[in-house]
C-alpha positions as CSV (number, residue, x, y, z in Angstrom):
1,X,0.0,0.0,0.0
2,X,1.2,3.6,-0.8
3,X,1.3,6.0,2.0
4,X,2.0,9.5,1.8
5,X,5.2,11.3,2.7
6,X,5.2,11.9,6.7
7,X,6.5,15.6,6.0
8,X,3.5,16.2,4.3
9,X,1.3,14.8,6.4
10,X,3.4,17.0,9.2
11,X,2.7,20.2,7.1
12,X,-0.9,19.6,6.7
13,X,-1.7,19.1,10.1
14,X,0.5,22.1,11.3
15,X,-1.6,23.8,9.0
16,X,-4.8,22.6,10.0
17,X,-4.2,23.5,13.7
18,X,-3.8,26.9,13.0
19,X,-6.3,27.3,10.4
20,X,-8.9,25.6,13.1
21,X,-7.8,28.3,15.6
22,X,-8.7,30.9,12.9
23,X,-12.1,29.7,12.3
24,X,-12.9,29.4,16.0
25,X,-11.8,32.6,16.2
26,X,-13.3,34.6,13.6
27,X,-16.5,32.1,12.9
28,X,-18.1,34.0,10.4
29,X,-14.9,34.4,8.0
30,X,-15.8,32.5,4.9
31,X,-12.7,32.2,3.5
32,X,-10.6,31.0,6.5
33,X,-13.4,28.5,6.8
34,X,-13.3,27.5,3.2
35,X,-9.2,27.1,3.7
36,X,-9.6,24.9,6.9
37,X,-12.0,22.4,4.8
38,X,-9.9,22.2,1.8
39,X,-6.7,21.0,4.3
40,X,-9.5,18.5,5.8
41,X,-10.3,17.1,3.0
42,X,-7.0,16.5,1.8
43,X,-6.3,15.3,5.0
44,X,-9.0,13.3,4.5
45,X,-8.1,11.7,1.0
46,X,-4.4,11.2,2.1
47,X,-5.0,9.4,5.1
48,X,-8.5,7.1,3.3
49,X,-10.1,8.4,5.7
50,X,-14.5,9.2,5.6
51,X,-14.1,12.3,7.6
52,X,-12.1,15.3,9.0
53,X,-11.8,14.2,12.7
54,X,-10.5,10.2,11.7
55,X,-8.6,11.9,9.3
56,X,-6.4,14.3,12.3
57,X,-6.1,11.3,14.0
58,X,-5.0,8.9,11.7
59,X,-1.9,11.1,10.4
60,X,-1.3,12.5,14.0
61,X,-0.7,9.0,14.5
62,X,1.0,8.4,11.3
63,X,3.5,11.2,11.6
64,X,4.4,10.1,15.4
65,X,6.2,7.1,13.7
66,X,3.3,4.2,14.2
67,X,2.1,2.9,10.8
68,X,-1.0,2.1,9.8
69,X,-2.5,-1.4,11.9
70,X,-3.4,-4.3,9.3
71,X,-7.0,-4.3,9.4
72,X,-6.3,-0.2,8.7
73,X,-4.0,-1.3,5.8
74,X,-6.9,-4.0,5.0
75,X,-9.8,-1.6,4.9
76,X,-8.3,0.5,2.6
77,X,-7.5,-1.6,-0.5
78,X,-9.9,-1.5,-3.0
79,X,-13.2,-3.5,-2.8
80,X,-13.1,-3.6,1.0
């Protein structure tokens, strides 16, 4: 299975940290929300993941060095 680079991953969820403190901070900013979902859903689609908060987990877990379990490498191949 192909996983994506781990400094990526890093840089994307530096990114969405900050970008989640924007939005919770200025709620009503439509472009700082529209940024924060575009880095979730590439998180999202990097990490085959269905949604934004198994996605964080998933590469917070990927970047601190553990790989991926084998039912998670499992579920992920295609026609699972």
């Amino acid at each position: 299975m192909l996983m994506p680079d781990r400094n990526t991953i890093d840089r994307l969820l530096r990114h969405y940290r900050t970008q989640e403190r924007g939005v919770l901070a200025r709620p009503c900013d439509l472009s700082i929300r529209r940024r924060f979902e575009d880095t979730a859903y590439t998180l999202c689609v990097l990490m085959g993941e269905r949604t934004a908060r198994e996605a964080v987990h998933a590469a917070e877990r990927y970047v601190g060095g553990a790989s991926p379990t084998p039912r998670q490498a499992l579920e992920r191949l295609p026609g699972s």
